[in-house]
C-alpha positions in Angstrom: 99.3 111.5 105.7 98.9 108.0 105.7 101.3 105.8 107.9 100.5 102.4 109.1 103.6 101.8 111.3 105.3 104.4 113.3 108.8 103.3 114.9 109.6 105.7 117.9 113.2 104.7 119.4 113.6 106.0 123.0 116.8 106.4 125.3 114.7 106.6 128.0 115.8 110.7 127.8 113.1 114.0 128.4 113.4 114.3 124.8 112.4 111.1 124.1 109.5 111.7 126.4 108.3 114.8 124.6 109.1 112.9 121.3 106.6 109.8 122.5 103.8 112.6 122.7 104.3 113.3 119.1 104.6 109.7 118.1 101.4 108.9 120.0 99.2 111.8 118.3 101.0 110.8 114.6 99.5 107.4 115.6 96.2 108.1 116.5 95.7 110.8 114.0 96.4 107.8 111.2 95.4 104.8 113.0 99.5 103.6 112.6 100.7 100.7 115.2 103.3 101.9 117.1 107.0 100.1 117.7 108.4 101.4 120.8 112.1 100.9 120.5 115.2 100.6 122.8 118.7 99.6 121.5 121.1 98.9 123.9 125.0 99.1 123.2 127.3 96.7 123.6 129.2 97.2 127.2 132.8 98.4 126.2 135.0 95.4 128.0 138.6 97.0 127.2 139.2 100.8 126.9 142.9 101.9 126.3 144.1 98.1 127.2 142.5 98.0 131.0 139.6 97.3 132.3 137.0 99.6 132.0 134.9 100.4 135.6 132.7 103.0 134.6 128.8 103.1 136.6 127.5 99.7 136.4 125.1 99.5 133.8 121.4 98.4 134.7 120.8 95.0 134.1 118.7 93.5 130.9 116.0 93.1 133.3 115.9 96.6 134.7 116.1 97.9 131.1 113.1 95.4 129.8 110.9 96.7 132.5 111.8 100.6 131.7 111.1 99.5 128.3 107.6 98.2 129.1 106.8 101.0 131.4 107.4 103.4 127.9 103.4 103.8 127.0 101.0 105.4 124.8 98.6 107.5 127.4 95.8 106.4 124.4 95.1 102.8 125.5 93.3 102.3 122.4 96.5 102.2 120.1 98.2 99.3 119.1 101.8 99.2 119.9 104.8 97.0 120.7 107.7 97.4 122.3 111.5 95.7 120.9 114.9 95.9 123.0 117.9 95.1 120.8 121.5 94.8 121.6 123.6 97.1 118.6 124.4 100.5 117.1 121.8 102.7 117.3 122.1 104.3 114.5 122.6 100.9 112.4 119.6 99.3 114.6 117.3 102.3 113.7 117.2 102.1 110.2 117.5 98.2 109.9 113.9 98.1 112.0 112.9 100.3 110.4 113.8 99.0 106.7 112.6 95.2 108.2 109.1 96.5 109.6 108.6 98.9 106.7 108.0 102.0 109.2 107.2 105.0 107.1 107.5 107.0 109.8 110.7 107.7 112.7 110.0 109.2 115.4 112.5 110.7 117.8 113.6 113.2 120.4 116.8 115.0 120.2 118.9 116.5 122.7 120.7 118.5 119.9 123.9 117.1 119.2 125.3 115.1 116.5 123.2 111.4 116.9 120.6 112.3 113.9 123.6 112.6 111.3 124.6 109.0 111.5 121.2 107.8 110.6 
């Protein structure tokens, strides 16, 4: 298989740690550059007409540095890393359709996520 860009969007999640493993042999196997991806939602304002005070969510700074600390073990592959505000889902298959990935590669914690993409 010949791939020259591999997009591999993490939640941060175990499964998207076990999923990075994958991504990182798929690149090395085909010399593919790697796009680490995060996509943040939106912070629901309004829920049911009232505030909504859930568990603070971490700031864009903490979430840029988890980001960044998401690695390839292989220090020889190329890869970058892109944090975007949006759907998932939607987010996912635009960056992937903009930086012609041929490849996505993601973990799973079994529910219904995958069907929306």
């Amino acid at each position: 298989m010949s791939v020259k860009k591999i997009l591999f969007p993490t939640d941060f999640s175990t499964a998207s740690d076990a999923a990075l493993v994958h991504a990182e042999n798929l690149a090395k196997q085909s010399s593919a550059n790697l796009i680490i991806l995060h996509i943040e939602e939106p912070p629901l304002a309004y829920g049911g007409g009232e505030l909504y005070y859930g568990l603070p969510e971490p700031s864009s700074e903490r979430i840029l540095e988890m980001l960044q600390n998401v690695c390839p073990s292989n220090p020889e592959l190329t890869f970058e890393h892109r944090l975007i505000i949006g759907d998932p889902a939607t987010e996912i298959v635009r960056i992937a359709e903009e930086e012609r990935a041929e490849l996505i590669v993601l973990g799973t914690h079994g529910r219904t996520g995958l069907s929306r993409i």
